[in-house]
TORMI-651421 format. One record per residue (C-alpha): residue number from 0; residue in three letters; x, y, z. Coordinates in Angstrom, 3 decimals. Last residue first. Layout:
<sites>
site num->NUM	residuo->ALA	X->X	Y->Y	Z->Z
...
</sites>
This chain:
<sites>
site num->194	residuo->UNK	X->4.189	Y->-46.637	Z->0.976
site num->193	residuo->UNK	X->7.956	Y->-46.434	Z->1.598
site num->192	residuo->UNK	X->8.442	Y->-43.417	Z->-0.726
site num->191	residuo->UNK	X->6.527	Y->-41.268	Z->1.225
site num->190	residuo->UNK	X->8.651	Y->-41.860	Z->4.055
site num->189	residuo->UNK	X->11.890	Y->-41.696	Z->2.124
site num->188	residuo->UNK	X->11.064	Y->-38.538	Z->0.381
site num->187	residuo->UNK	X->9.929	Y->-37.334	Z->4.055
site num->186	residuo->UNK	X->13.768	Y->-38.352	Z->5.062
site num->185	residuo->UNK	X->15.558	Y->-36.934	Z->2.598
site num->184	residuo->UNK	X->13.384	Y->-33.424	Z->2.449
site num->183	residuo->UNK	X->13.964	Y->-33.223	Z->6.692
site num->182	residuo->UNK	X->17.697	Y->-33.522	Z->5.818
site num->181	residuo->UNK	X->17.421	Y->-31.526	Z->3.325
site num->180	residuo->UNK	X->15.915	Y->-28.450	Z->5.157
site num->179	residuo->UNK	X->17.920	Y->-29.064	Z->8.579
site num->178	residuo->UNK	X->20.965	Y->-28.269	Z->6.560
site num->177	residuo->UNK	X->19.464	Y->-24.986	Z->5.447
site num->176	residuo->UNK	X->18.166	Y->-24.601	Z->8.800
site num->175	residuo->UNK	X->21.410	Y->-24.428	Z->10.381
site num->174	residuo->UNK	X->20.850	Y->-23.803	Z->13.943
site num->173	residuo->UNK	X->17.769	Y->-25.139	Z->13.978
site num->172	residuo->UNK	X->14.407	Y->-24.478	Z->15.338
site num->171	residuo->UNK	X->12.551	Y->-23.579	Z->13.072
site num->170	residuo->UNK	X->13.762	Y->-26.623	Z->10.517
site num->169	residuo->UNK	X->12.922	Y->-29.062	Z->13.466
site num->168	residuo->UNK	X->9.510	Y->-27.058	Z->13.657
site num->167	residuo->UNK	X->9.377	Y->-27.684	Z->9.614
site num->166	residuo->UNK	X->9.978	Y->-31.684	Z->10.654
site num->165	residuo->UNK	X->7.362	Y->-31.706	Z->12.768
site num->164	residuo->UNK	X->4.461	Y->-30.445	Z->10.270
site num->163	residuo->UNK	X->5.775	Y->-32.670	Z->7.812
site num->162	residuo->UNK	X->5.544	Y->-35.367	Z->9.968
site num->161	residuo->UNK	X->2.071	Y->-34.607	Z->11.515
site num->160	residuo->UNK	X->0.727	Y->-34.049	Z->7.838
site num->159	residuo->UNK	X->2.063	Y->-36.788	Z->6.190
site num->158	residuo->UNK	X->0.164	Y->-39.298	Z->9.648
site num->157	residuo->UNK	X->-2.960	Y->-36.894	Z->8.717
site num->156	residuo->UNK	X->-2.718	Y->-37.538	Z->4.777
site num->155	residuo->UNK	X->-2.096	Y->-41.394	Z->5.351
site num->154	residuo->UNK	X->-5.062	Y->-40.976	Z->7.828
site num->153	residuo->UNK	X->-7.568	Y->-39.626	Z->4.953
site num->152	residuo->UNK	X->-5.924	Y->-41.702	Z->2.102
site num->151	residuo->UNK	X->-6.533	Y->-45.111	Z->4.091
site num->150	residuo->UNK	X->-4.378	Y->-46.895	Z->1.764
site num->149	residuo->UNK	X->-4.436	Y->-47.968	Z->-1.710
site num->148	residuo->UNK	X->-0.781	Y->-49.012	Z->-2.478
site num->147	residuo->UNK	X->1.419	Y->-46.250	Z->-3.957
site num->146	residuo->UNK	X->3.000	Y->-45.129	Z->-7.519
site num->145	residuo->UNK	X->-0.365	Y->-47.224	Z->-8.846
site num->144	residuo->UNK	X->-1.615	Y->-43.580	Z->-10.907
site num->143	residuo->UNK	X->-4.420	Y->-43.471	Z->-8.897
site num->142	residuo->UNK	X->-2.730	Y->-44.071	Z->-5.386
site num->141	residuo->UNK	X->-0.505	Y->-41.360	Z->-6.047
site num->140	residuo->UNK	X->-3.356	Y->-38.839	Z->-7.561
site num->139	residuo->UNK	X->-5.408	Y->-39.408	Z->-4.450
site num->138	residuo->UNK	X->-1.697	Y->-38.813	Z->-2.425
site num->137	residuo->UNK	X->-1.623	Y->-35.181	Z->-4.444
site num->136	residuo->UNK	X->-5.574	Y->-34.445	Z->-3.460
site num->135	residuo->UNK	X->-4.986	Y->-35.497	Z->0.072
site num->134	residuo->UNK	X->-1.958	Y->-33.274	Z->1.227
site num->133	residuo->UNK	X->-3.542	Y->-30.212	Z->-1.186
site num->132	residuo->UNK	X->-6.402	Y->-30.966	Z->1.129
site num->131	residuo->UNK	X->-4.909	Y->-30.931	Z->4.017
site num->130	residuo->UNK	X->-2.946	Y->-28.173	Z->3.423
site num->129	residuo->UNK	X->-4.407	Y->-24.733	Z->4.830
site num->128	residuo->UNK	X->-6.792	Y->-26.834	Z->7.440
site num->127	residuo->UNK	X->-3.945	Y->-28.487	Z->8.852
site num->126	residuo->UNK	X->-2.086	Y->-25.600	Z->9.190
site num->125	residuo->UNK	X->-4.632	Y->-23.494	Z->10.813
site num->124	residuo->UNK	X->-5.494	Y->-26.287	Z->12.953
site num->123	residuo->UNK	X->-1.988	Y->-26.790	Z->13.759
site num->122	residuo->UNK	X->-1.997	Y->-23.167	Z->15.430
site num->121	residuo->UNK	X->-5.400	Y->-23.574	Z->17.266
site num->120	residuo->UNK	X->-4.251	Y->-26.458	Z->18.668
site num->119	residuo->UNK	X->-0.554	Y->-25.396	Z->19.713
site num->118	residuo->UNK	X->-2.025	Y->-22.002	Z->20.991
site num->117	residuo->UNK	X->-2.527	Y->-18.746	Z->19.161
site num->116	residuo->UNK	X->0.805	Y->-16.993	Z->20.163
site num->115	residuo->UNK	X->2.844	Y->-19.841	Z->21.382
site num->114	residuo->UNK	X->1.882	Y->-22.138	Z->18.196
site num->113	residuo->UNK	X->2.142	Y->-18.557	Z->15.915
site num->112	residuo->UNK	X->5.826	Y->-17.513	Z->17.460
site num->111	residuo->UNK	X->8.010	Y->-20.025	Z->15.957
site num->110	residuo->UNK	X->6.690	Y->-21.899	Z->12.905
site num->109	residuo->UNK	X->4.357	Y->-19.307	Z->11.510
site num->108	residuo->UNK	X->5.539	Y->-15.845	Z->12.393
site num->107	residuo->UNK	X->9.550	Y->-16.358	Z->12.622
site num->106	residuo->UNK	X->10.096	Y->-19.364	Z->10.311
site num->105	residuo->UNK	X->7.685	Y->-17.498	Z->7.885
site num->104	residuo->UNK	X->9.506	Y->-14.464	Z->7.989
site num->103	residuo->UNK	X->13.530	Y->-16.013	Z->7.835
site num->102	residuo->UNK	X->12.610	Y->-17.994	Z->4.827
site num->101	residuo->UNK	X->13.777	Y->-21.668	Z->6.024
site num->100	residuo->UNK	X->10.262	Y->-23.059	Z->5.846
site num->99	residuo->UNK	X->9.285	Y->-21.711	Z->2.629
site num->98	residuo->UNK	X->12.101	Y->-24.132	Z->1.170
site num->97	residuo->UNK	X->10.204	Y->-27.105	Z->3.031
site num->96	residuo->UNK	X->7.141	Y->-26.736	Z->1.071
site num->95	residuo->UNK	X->8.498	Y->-26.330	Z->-1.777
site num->94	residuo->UNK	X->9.973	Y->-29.255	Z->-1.499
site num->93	residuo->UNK	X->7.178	Y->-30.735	Z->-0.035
site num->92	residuo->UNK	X->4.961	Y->-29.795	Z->-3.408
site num->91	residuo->UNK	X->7.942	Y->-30.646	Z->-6.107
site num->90	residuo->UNK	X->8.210	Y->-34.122	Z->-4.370
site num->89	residuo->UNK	X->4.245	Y->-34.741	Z->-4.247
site num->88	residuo->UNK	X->4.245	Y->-32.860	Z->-8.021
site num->87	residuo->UNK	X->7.233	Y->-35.016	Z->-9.568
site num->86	residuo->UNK	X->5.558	Y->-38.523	Z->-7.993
site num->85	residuo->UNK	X->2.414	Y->-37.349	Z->-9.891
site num->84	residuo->UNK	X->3.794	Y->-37.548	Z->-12.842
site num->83	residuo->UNK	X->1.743	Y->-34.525	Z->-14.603
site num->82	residuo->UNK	X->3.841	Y->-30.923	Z->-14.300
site num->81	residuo->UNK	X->2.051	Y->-27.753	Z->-15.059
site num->80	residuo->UNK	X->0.023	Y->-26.882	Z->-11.546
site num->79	residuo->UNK	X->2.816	Y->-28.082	Z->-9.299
site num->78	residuo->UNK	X->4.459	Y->-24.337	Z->-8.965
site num->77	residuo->UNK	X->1.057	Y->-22.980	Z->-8.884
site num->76	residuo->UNK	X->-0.539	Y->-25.175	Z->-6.409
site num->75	residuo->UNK	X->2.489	Y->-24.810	Z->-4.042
site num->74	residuo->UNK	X->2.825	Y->-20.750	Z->-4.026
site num->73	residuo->UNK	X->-0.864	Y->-20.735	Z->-3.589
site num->72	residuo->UNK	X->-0.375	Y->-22.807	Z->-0.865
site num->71	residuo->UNK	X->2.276	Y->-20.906	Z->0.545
site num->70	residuo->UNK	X->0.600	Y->-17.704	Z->0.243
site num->69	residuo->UNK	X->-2.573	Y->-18.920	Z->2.110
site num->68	residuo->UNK	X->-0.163	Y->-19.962	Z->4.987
site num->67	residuo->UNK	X->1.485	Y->-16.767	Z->5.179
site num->66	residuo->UNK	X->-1.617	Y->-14.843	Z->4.787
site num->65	residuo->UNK	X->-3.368	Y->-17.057	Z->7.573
site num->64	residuo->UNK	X->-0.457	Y->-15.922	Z->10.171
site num->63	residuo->UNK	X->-0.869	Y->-12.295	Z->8.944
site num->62	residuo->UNK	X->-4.977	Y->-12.632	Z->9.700
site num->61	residuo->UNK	X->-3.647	Y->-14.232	Z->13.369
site num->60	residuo->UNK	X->-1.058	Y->-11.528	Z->14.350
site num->59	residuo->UNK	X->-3.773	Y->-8.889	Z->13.101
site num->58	residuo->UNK	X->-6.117	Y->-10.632	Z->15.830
site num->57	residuo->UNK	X->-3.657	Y->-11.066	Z->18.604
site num->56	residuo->UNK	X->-3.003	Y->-7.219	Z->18.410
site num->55	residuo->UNK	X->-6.749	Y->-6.915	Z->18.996
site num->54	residuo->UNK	X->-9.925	Y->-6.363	Z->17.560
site num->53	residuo->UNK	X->-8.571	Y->-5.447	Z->14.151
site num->52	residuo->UNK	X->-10.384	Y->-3.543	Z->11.395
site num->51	residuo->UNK	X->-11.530	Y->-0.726	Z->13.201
site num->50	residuo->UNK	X->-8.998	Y->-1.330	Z->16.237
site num->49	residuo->UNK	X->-6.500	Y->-0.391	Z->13.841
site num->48	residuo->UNK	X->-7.966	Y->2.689	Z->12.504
site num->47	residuo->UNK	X->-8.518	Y->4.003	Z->15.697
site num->46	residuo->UNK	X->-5.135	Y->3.388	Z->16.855
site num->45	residuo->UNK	X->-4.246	Y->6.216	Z->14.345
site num->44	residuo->UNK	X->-2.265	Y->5.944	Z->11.171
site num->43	residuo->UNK	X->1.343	Y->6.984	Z->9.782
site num->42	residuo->UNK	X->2.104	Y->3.613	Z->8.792
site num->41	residuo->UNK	X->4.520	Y->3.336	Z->11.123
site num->40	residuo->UNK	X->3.262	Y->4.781	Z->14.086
site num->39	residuo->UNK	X->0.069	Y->2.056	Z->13.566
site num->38	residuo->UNK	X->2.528	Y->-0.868	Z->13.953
site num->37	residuo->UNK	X->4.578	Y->0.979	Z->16.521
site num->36	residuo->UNK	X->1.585	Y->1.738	Z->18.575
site num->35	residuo->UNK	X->0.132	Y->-1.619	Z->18.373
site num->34	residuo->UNK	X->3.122	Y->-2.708	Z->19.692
site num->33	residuo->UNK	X->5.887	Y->-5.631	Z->18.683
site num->32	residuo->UNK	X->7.525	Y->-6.664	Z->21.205
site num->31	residuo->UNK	X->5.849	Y->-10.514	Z->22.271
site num->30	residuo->UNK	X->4.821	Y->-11.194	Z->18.667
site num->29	residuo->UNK	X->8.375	Y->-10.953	Z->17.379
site num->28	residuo->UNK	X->10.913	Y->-8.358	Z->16.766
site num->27	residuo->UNK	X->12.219	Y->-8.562	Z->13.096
site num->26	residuo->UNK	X->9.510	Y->-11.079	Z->11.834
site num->25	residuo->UNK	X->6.737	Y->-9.480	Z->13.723
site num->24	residuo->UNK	X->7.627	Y->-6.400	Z->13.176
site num->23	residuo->UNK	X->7.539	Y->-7.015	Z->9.072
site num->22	residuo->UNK	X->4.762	Y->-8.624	Z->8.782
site num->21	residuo->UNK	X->3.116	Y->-5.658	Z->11.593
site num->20	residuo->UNK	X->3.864	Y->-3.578	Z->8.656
site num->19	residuo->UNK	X->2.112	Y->-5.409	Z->6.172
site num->18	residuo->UNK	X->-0.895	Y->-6.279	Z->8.030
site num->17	residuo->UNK	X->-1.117	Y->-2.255	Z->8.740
site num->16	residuo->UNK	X->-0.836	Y->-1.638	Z->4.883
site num->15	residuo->UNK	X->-3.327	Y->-3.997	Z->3.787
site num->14	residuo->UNK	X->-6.178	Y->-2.783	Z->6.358
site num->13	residuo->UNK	X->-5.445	Y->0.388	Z->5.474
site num->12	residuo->UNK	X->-5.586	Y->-0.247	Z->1.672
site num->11	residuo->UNK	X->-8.761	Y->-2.338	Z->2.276
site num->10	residuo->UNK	X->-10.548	Y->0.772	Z->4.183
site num->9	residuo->UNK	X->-9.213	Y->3.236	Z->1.405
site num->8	residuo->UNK	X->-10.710	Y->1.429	Z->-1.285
site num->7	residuo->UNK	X->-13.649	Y->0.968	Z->0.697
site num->6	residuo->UNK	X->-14.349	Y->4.844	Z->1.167
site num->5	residuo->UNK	X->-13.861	Y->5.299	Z->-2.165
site num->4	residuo->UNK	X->-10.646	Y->7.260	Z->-2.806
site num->3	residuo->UNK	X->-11.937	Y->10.986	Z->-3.727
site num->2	residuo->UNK	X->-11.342	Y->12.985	Z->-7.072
site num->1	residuo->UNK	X->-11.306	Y->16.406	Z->-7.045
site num->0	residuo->UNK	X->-11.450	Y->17.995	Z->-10.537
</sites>
């Protein structure tokens, strides 16, 4: 008995397997040389079956940008999800944060090409919109609990936001980004911990 794929089946596992090989050149040859011929060369596809579910090499660049991102939320949320003090979730949360920042992919894609790529705005607009509300949710739980004073939680989570933000392009662009981890984890613990 012949059994066919259905036709959306097949359309998602394209689309899945060219994101995940233009992952990978990304990270090992950035934005600028990677080709739309090598991504589609390497999966063994045609060029039309990238341009039918990407307009553009910008566009795939941008959908694996917002899988990184979506991935490290996720990662965040469920690595937070069983613990209660809420000063152990806001220090679990930018920790693991801050280790996602020194994996050699996400350095690469999100912190590194993706602000020259899409544009600084569009860039932290993405990133602002992927943890902004984590950012405000786990400072609402702060203030609840009395760990901090009530403050403005919107700006508190933008001024969080803008440091964090800097100090995983400090962490990009390091020489040791290990070392550039904990320093940036001492000094956001310290910045959190002064409200």
């Amino acid at each position: 008995m012949n059994r066919q794929i259905p036709k959306q089946v097949q359309a998602e596992s394209t689309r899945a397997a060219l994101l995940r090989r233009a992952e990978l050149l990304f990270t090992e040859f950035g934005y600028a040389k990677t080709s739309i011929d090598e991504i589609v060369k390497q999966e063994q596809l045609t060029k039309g079956a990238f341009y039918y579910n990407f307009k553009d090499k910008r566009a795939i660049f941008e959908q694996v940008v917002d899988q990184f991102l979506d991935e490290m939320v996720g990662r965040i949320t469920r690595t937070i999800e069983p613990m209660v003090d809420p000063w152990e979730r806001a220090l679990t949360a930018l920790e693991v944060y801050l280790e996602g920042c020194i994996q050699p992919a996400y350095r690469q894609i999100v912190l590194q090409e993706a602000p020259v790529v899409l544009g600084w705005a569009d860039w932290r607009e993405k990133e602002k919109n992927s943890v902004i509300g984590l950012s405000t949710l786990l400072l609402q739980e702060l203030v609840n609990s009395g760990d901090i004073r009530n403050k403005s939680i919107p700006m508190l989570a933008y001024i969080l936001f803008g440091a964090i933000t800097e100090a995983a392009i400090g962490i990009a662009e390091s020489d040791d980004p290990a070392e550039a981890r904990k320093q940036a984890k001492q000094i956001l613990e310290l910045l959190l911990k002064s409200f």
